[in-house]
C-alpha positions as CSV (number, residue, x, y, z in Angstrom):
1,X,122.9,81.8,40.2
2,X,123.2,82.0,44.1
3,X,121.5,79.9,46.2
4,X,119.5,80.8,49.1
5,X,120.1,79.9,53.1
6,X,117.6,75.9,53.1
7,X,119.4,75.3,49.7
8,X,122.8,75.4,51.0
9,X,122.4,73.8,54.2
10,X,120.3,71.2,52.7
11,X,123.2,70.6,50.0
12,X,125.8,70.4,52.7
13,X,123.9,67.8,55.4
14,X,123.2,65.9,52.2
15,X,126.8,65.8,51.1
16,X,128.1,65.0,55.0
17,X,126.1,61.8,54.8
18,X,128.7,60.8,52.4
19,X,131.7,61.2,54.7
20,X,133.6,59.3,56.7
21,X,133.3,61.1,59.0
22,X,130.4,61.3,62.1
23,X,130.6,64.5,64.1
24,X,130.1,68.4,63.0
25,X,133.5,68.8,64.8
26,X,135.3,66.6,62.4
27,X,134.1,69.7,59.5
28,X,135.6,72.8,58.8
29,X,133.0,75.4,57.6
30,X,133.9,78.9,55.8
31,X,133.1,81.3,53.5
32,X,135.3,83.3,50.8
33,X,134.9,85.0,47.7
34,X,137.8,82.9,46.4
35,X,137.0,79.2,46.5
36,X,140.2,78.2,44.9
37,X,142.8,80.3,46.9
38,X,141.1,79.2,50.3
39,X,140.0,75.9,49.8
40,X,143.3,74.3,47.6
41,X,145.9,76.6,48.8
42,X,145.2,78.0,51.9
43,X,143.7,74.9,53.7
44,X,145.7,72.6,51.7
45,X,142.9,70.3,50.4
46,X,143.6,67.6,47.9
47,X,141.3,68.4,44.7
48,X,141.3,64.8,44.1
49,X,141.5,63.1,47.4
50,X,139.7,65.0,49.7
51,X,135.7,65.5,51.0
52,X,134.8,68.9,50.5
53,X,131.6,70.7,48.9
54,X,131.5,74.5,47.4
55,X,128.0,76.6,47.0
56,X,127.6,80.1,46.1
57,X,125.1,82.0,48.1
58,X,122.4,84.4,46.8
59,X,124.6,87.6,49.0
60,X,127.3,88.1,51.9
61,X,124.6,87.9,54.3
62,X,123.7,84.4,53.5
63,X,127.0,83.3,53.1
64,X,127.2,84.3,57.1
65,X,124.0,82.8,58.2
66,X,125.2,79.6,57.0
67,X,128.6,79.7,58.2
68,X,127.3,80.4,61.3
69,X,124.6,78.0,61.4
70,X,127.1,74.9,60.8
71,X,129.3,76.6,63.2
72,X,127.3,76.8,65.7
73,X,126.5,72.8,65.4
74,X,130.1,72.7,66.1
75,X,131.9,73.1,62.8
76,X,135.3,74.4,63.5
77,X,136.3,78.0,61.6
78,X,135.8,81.1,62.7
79,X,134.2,84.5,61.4
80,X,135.7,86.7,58.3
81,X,135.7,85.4,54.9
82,X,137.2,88.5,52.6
83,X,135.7,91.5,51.2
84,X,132.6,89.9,50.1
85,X,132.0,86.3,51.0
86,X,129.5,84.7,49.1
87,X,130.7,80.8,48.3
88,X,130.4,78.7,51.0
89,X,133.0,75.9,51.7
90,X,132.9,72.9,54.0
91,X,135.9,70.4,54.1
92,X,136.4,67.3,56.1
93,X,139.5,68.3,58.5
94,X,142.2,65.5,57.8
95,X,145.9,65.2,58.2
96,X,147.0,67.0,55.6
97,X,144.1,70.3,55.5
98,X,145.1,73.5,57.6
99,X,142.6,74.6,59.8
């Protein structure tokens, strides 16, 4: 079951208070219909090792509003996501992830 645009972004400022990290800049914010692909392959994020958090969105639509709600704060990422987009994923950008 999706969740719905205050879920997600609640989820995700909840889960950045446990990061390292301080800054919406130091995030990378996107949206996909294949988590797995774009998160471990494409990006290059350690399952194990890395900061990252994955929610499925009720629809495409809300999948966008939230990607471009965090982006606007200053996530870095950019528009597209596939053919239809609805998990949300936000990774903290390290050394090793591919932006």
């Amino acid at each position: 079951m999706g969740k719905n645009f205050d879920q997600i972004v609640q989820d995700i400022k909840e889960h950045l208070k446990k990061s390292r990290k301080e800054y919406y800049s130091d995030f990378y914010i996107g949206i996909t219909e294949d988590v797995h692909r774009r998160l471990f392959v494409e990006h290059n994020v350690s399952r194990e090792n890395s900061w990252y958090i994955t929610r499925t969105a009720i629809n495409e639509d809300t999948a966008r509003k939230v990607e471009k709600y965090f982006l606007d704060l200053g996530m870095k990422g950019g528009a597209g996501g596939g053919t239809n987009p609805t998990i949300v994923y936000c990774y903290e950008i390290s050394n090793n992830s591919k932006q």
